[in-house]
C-alpha positions as CSV (number, residue, x, y, z in Angstrom):
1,X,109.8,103.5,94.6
2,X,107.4,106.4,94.9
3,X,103.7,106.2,95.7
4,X,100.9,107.8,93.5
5,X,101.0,111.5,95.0
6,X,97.1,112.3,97.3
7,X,96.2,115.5,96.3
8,X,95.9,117.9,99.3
9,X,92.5,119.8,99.8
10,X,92.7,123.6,99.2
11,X,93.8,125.6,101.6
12,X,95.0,129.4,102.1
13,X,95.9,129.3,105.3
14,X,98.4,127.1,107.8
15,X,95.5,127.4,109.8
16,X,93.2,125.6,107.0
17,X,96.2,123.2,106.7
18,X,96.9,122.4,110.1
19,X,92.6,121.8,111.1
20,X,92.0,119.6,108.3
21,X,95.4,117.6,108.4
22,X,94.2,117.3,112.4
23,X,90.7,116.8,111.5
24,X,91.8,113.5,109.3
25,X,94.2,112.2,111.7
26,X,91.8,112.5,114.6
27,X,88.9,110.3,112.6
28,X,91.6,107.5,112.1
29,X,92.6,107.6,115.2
30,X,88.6,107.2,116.5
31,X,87.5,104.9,113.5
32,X,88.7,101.6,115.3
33,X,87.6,102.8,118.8
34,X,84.0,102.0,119.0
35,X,84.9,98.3,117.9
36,X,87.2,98.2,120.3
37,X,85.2,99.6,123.1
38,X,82.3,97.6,122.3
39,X,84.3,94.1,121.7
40,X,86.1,94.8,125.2
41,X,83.4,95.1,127.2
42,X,81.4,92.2,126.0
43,X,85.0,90.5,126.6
44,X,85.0,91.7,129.8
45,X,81.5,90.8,130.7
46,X,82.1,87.0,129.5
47,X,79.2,87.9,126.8
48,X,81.4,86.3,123.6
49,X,83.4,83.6,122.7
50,X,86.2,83.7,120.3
51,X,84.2,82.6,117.0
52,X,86.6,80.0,115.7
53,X,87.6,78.4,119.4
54,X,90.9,78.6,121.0
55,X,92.5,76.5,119.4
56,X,93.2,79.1,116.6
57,X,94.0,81.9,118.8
58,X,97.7,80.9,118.3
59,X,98.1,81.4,114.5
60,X,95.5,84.3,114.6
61,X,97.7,86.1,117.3
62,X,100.8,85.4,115.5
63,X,99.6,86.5,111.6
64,X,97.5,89.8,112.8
65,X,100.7,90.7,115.5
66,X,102.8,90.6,112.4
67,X,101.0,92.3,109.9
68,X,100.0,95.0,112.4
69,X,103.8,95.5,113.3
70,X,104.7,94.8,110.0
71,X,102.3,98.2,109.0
72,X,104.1,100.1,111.8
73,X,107.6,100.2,110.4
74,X,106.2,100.0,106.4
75,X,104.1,103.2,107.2
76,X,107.2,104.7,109.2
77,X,109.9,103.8,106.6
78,X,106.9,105.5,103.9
79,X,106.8,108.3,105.8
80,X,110.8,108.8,105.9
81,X,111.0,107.9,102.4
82,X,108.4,110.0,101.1
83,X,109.7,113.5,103.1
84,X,113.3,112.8,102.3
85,X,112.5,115.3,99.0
86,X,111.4,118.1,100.9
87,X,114.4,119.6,100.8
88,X,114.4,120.1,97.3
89,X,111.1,121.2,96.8
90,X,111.1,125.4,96.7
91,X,107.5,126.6,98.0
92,X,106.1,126.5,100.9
93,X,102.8,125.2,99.7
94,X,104.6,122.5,97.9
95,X,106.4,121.6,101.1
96,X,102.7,121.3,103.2
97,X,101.3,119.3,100.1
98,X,104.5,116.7,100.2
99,X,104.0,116.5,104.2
100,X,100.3,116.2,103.5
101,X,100.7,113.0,101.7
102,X,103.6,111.4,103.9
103,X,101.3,112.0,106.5
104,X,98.7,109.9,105.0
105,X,100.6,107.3,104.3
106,X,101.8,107.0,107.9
107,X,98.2,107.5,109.4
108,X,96.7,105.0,106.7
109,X,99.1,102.3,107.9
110,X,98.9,103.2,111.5
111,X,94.8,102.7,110.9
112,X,95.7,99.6,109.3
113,X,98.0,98.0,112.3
114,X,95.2,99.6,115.0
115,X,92.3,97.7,113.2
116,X,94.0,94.7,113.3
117,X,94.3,94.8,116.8
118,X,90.8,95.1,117.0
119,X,90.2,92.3,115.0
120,X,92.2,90.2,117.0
121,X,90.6,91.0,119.9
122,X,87.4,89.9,118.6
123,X,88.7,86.6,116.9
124,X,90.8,85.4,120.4
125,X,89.4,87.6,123.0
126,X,93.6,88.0,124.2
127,X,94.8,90.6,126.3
128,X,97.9,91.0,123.6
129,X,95.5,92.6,121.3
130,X,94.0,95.3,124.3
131,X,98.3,95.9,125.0
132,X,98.3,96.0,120.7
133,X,95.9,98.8,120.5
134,X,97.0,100.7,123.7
135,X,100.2,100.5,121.6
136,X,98.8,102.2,118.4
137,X,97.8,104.5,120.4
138,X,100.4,105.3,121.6
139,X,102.3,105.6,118.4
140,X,99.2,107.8,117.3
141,X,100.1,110.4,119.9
142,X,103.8,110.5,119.4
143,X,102.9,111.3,115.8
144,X,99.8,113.4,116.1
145,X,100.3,116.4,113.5
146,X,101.6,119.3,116.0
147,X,102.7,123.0,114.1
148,X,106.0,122.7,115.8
149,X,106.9,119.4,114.1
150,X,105.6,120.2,110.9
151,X,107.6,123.5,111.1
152,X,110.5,121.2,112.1
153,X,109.9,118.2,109.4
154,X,109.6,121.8,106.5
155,X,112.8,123.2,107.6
156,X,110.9,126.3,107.4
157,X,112.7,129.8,107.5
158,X,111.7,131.9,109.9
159,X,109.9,134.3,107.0
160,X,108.0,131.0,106.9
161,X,106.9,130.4,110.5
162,X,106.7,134.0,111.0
163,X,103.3,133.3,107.6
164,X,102.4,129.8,109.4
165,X,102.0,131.4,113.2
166,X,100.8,135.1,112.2
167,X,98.2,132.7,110.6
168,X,99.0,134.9,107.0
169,X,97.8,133.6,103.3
170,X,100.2,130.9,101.8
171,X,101.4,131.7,98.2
């Protein structure tokens, strides 16, 4: 199964490449924080109740810990699945673009399983869900895009790094 291809933006540079791709993964990564810091402290200050009761807290804690695990390993398998061609593909263009949209995929279900914690948090007011997000981000940092993985993940040729760190024009 492949997914429907995201098309990259334009870029000339790995420069470009590198500050958008970071730029994206960076507002993910922040999107869910504000919720999070805002739901913990009025946890923390005994300012909200869990909006359905306890009694729920069970199956809510159970359903969002397995969908946001579940979106872990679906967008790490993705990711694996998706970059397995890169091999094949010549260019080095064609080898950011196919990176660029593995690297969506992951983020986007990284997102996913982060927000969910922070959902939870707000539904049961549970320390699981503050040890949950601590835990994406966690994840987030072990994948962050870094120009030494990328050139790793590319296989590049050393004519390639040599146009990626010289900061040249990609054909």
């Amino acid at each position: 199964m492949t997914l429907p291809r995201i098309k990259p933006f334009a870029y000339k540079t790995a420069d470009q490449y590198y500050f958008r791709l970071s730029l994206i993964f960076y507002l993910l990564a922040a999107i869910p924080m504000v919720p999070f810091i805002v739901v913990y402290l009025q946890m923390q200050e005994g300012a909200l109740a869990p909006p359905f009761g306890a009694d729920l807290n069970a199956t809510i804690t159970a359903i969002l810990a397995v969908f946001a695990f579940g979106n872990v390993v679906l967008g790490m398998r993705l990711y694996k699945q998706e970059i397995q061609p890169l091999s094949k593909e010549h260019s080095l263009r064609e080898r950011l673009d196919l990176f660029f949209h593995a690297s969506m995929i992951q983020y986007s279900c990284m997102e996913a399983a982060a927000i969910m914690a922070v959902a939870g948090l707000y539904l049961t007011r549970m320390t699981f869900f503050v040890l949950l997000y601590l835990g994406m981000l966690i994840i987030f940092a072990q994948v962050r895009p870094e120009m030494r993985r990328i050139s790793k993940q590319l296989k590049m040729t050393k004519e390639e790094e040599d146009i990626v760190y010289q900061k040249k024009e990609i054909d």
